[in-house]
N, C-alpha and C positions, 0 to 999 in steps of 0.2 A: 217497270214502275219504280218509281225515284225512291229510294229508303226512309223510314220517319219511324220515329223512336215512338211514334204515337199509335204508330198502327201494327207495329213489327208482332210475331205471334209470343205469347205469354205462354207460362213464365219464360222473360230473360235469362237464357244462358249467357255469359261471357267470359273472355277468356284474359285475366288484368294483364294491361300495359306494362312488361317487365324488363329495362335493359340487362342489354345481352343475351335475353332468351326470346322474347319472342317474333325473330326473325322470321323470312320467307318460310323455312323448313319448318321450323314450329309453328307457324301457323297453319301451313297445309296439313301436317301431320294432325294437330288438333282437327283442322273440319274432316279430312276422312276418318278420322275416330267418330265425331257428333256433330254431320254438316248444320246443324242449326246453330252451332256455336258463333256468336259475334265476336269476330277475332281484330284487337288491337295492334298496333307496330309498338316497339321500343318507342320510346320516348324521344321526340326529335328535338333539336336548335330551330326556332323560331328564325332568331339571324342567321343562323347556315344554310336554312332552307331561302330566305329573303335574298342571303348572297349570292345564292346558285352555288354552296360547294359541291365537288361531286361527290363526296365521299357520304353527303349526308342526302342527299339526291338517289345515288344508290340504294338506302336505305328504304327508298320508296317505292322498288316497286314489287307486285305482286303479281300472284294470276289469279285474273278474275274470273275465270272456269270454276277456280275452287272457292277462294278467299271470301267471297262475297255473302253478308255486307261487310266490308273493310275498312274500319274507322282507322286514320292515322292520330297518331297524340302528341301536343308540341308543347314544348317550354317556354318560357321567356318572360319578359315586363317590360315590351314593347311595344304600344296599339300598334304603332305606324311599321314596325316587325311584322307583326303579325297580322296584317292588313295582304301584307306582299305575299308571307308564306302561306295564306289561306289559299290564295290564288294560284299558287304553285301547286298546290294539294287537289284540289279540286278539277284542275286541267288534268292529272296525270289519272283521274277516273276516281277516284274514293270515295266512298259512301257517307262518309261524315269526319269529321274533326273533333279530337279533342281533347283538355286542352289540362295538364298537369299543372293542379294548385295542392299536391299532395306529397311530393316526393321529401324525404325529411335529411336527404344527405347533406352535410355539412356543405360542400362546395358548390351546390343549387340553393342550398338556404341562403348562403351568405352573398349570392349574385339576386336577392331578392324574386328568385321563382321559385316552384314547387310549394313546401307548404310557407314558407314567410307569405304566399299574398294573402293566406288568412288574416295577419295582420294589416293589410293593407285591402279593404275590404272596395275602396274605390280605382285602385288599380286594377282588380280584377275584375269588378265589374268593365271598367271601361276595355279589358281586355278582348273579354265574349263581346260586349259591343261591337268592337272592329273586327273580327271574327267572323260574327254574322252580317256584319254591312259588306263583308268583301264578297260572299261566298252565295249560293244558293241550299247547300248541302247543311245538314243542321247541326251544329255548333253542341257538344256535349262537354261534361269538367266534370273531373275525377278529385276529391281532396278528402281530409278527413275530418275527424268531430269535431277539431280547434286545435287551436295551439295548444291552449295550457289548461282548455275549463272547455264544456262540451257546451255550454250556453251561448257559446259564440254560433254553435252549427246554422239552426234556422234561419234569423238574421240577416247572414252570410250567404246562404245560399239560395233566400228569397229574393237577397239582391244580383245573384247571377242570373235566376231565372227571370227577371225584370228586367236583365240588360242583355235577355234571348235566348240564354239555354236552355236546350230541349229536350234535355235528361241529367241528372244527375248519378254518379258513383261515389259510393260514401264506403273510405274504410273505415273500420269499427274502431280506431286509434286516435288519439291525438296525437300530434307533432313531438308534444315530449315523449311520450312514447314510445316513440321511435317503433321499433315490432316489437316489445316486451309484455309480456302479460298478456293476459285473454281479450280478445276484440269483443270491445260494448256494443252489441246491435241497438237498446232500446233505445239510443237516441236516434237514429236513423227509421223506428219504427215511428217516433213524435214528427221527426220530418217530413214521411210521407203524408203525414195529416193536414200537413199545411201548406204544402206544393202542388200545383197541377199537373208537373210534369212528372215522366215516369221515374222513379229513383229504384238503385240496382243497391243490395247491400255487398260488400266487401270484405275479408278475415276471417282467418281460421275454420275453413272448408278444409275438408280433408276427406271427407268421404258425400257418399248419396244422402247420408241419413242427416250429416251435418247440413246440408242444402237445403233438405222437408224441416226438420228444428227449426233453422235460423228464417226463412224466405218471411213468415209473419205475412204484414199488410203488404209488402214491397212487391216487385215489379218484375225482380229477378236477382239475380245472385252471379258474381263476379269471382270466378277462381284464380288465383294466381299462386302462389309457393306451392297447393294442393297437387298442383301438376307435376310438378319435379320427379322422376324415375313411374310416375304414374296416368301419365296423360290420358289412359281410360277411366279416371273417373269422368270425364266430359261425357262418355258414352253414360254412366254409370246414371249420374245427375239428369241426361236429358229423356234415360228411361223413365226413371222414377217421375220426372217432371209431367212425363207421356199423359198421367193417371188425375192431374190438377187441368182442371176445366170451368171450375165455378169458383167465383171471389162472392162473399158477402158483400152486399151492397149498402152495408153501414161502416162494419170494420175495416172493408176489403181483405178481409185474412181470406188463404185460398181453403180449399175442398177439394176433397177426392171425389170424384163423379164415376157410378158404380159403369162399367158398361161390357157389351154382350161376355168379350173375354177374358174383360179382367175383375177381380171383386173389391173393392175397397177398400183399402187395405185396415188393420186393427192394430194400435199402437205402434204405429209407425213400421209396420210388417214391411214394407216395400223399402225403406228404408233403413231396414238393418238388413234385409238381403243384398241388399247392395252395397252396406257398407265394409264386406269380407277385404278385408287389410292383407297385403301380404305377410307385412311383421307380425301379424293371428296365426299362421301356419307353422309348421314343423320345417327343419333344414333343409329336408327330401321335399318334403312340398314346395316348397319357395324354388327349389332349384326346378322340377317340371316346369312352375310356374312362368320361369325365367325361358324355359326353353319354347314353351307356347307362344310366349310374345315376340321372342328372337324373330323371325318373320318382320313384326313391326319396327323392332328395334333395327335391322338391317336397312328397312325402309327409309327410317331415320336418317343413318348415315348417309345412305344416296341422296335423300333429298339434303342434305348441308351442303354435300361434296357438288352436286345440281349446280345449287345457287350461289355457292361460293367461289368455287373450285378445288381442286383435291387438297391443294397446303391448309389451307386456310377452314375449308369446311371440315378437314380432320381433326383440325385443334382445337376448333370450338365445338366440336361434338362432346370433348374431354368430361366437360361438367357434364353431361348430360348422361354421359357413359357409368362416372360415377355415381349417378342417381338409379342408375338401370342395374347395375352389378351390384349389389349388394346382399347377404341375410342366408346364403348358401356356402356351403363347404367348398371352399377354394374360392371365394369371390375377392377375398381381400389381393389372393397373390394374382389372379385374373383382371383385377383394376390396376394393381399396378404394371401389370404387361401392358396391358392396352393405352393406358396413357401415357406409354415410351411411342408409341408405333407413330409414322408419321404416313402409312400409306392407306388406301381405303381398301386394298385386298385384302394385306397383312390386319386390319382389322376387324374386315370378316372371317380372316379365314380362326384369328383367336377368337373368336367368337361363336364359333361352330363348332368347335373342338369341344366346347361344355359339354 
């Protein structure tokens, strides 16, 4: 059955579109943590994909054993770009496209994609246009609350969904903002008022409990930096999610729906059980803790070394290793060994020696 953001099961988990992180290995590794996870690619080139490079070609594929549904995400401010790269995406099997009007990096703002087409509100419209006239697969945009004033969001995003997208992801920022300061949900909860299509909120997840707080009237809830040294909170989120089964049918705010094994939770019970932080533990604890996951975390490395190969998939594990090693006695002088090592033995075998 063909994937549709209309009918997909509630609440949305997702897993945000992150360059450099969320490659083949991250993604797999997310869905066998929480196979319900809707997992994004990195951010592609519209024109690289239209050119046929291969480097950005590679970037495409997946296994769809695991992966699925597998939205890829592209760049650009080209219909007739992305008229071409729709059709590349779509032939290689992908469950949907979609399409960065959010990214705030100077060298994407200043080539007029990511979040600059907030200010160009009819390019982006006519972007999702060609998009969905190229594709059958349904065309979604990720951006955030505006440029400089959140009154832009509605608007803005009434006119994507009018020129065919079929879900929206709203980070809780604006553009000036860049990631500083705490992510605004309540305009994304005013959004959901006014759209027919599904909207996912986005920012400052961190734990299960942040997920139950922030979800409101919305559709589901998009993690991305939350992941980093912690990819089980996806498990963590799509437990507690487990327990939401009934939305209001005025508000839509969700419900806890009591049933045979589990009881309802009370003051967000479910979600501060879930939300145990390793940085809450003792030094001795954070270290077991480290060695429980080690299993997964060696999983890790194999699946980069998989899909990259050993040079390449060992080096970009680096950040990742960073994020896993940390908060225990000896972790500091253990990150910096392991991100000398250049083989995938040599950094399992320092890795088992904890």
């Amino acid at each position: 059955m063909p994937f549709s953001w209309s009918t997909i099961r509630r609440p949305i988990l997702a897993l945000a579109p992150m360059a450099g992180v969320t490659d083949a290995s991250y993604r797999q590794l997310i869905k066998r943590v929480a196979p319900e996870t809707i997992v994004f690619t990195e951010f592609l080139s519209s024109d690289a994909l239209a050119y046929g490079a291969e480097k950005t070609l590679k970037m495409l594929e997946f296994d769809p054993a695991i992966e699925r549904p597998f939205i890829v995400q592209i760049f650009g401010a080209s219909p007739a770009k992305f008229l071409e790269a729709c059709k590349v995406i779509e032939q290689i099997g992908a469950d949907g496209i979609d399409i960065n009007m959010g990214c705030p990096a100077a060298k994407i703002v200043s080539s007029c994609y990511g979040s600059a087409l907030i200010r160009n509100p009819k390019l982006a419209a006519e972007l999702v246009h060609a998009a969905t006239n190229a594709v059958r697969i349904p065309v979604s945009v990720k951006t955030r609350l505006g440029w400089d004033k959140t009154e832009e969001l509605i608007p803005f995003c009434q006119g994507l969904v009018e020129a065919g997208a079929k879900a929206l992801s709203i980070h809780g920022r604006r553009y000036h903002d860049k990631f500083a300061g705490a992510a605004n949900w309540d305009p994304i909860y005013a959004l959901k008022r006014e759209v027919s299509v599904p909207v996912i909120g986005n920012g400052d997840i961190a734990s299960a409990s942040d997920a139950l707080q922030k979800i409101g009237n919305l559709d589901g809830v998009m993690v991305g930096r939350g992941t980093f040294g912690n990819p089980w909170i996806m498990k963590e989120i799509s437990e507690a999610f487990a327990l939401f089964d009934v939305r209001d049918e005025v508000t839509g705010e969700w419900a806890f729906l009591s049933r045979a094994n589990h009881r309802a939770p009370e003051n967000n019970e479910q979600g501060e059980r879930h939300a145990c932080r390793v940085d809450e533990n003792s030094a001795a604890d954070r270290l077991n803790i480290f060695r429980e996951r080690l299993p997964f975390i060696l999983e890790h490395c194999d699946l980069s070394v998989k899909t990259k190969g050993e040079k390449r998939g060992v080096l970009e594990m680096r950040r990742h290793l960073s994020s896993y090693i940390k908060g225990f006695d000896g972790a500091k002088e253990l990150r910096m060994r392991v991100l000398t090592l250049e083989s995938l033995d040599d950094v399992k075998t320092a890795l088992q020696a904890v």
